[in-house]
C-alpha positions in Angstrom: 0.0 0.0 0.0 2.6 2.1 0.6 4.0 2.0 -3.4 0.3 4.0 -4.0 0.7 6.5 -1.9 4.3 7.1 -3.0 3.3 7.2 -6.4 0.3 9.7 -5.6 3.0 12.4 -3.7 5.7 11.7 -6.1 7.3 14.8 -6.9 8.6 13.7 -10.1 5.4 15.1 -12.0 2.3 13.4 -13.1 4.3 11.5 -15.8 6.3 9.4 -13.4 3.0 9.6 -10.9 0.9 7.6 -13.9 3.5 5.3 -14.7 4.1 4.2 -10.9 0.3 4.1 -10.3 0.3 1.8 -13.6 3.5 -0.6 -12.1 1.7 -0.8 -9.0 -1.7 -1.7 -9.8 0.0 -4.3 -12.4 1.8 -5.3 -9.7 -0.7 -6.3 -6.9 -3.0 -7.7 -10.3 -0.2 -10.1 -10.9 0.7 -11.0 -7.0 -3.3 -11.4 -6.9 -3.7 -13.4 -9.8 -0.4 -15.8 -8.7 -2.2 -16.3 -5.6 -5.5 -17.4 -6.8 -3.7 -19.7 -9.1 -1.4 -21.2 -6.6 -4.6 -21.9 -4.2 -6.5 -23.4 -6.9 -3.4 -25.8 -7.4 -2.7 -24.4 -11.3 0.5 -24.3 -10.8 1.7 -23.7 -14.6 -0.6 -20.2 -14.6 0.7 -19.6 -11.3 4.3 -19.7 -12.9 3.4 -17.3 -15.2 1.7 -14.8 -13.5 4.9 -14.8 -11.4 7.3 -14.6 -13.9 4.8 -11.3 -14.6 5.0 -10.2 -11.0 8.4 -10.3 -11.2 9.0 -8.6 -13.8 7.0 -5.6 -12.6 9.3 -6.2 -9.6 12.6 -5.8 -11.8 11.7 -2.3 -13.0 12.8 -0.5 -10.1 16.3 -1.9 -11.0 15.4 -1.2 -14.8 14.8 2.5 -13.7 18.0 3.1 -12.6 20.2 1.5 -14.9 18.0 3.6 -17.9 18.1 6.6 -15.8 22.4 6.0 -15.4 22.4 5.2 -18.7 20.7 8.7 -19.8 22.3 10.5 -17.5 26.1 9.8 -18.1 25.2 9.8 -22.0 22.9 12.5 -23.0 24.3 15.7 -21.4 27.9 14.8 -24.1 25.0 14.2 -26.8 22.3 16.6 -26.2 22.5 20.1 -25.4 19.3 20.9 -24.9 19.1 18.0 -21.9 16.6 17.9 -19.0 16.9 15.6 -16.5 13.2 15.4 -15.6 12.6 14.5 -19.0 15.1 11.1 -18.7 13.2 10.5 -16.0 10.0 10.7 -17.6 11.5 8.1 -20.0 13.6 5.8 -17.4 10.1 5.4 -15.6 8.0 4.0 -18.9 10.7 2.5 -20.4 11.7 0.4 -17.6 7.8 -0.7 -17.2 7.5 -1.5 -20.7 10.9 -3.0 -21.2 10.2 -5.3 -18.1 6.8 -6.2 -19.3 7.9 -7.2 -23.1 11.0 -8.6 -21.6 8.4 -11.4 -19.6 5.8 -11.8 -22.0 8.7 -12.5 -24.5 9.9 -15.1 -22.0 6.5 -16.6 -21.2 5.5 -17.0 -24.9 8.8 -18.3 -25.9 8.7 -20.7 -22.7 5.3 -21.9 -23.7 6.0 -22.5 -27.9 9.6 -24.6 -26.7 7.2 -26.8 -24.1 4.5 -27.7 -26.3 6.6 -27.7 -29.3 9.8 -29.6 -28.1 12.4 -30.1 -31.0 10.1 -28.8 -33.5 10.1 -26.2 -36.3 7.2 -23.7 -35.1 6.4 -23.5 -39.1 5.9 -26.4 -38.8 2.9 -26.5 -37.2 -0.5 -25.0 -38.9 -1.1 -21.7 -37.8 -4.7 -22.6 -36.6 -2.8 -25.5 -34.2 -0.8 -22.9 -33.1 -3.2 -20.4 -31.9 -5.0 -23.3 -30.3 -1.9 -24.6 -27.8 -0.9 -21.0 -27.3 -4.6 -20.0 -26.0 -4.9 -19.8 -22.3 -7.4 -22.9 -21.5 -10.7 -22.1 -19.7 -10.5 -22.1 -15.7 -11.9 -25.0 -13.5 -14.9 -24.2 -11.2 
């Protein structure tokens, strides 16, 4: 609860306030969601929705590397530089890196499991979509 009301008095400006609030509600979705699926014994989704939790996790790390990054390198490229704006981008671009970066690793995770040793053109396109589709919950 605390990340919310960090996000809310961030003092970074409504850019970085936005994409905290996004990170966190993702966030609890994907602890949420990994709990649920861990109690209802689907271990495989709950693997997944971690990976995703994680993830969202990792951005604070991703921030500041992005945000070292654009600060040792733009002020020698840039002359018109403003370090609220690399902050700006650090904060998304750390949430959407991290987020691609899992979803990459979840899809790619999923095609090598169901598709060991295989060519995935190998495979009609309909079959595809069919093993990649998330199957219906249990009641």
């Amino acid at each position: 609860m605390m990340a919310l009301a960090s996000a809310a008095v961030s003092t970074s400006g409504w850019s970085a306030q936005v994409g905290f609030l996004v990170l966190d509600l993702f966030w609890f979705y994907t602890g949420f969601k990994a709990l649920r699926a861990v109690q209802g014994r689907d271990f495989a989704w709950h693997r997944v929705w971690m990976i995703r939790n994680y993830s969202a996790t990792f951005a604070a790390v991703l921030l500041r590397l992005i945000l070292t990054a654009e600060l040792v390198l733009l002020p020698k490229i840039c002359i018109t530089f403003r370090a609220a704006a690399a902050y700006d981008v650090s904060v998304w671009g750390s949430i959407t890196i991290s987020i691609l970066m899992a979803e990459l690793f979840i899809v790619q995770r999923s095609i090598r499991a169901v598709l060991p040793g295989q060519l995935e053109n190998s495979v009609p396109q309909q079959e595809r979509e069919t093993v990649l589709r998330p199957r219906p919950r249990q009641a």
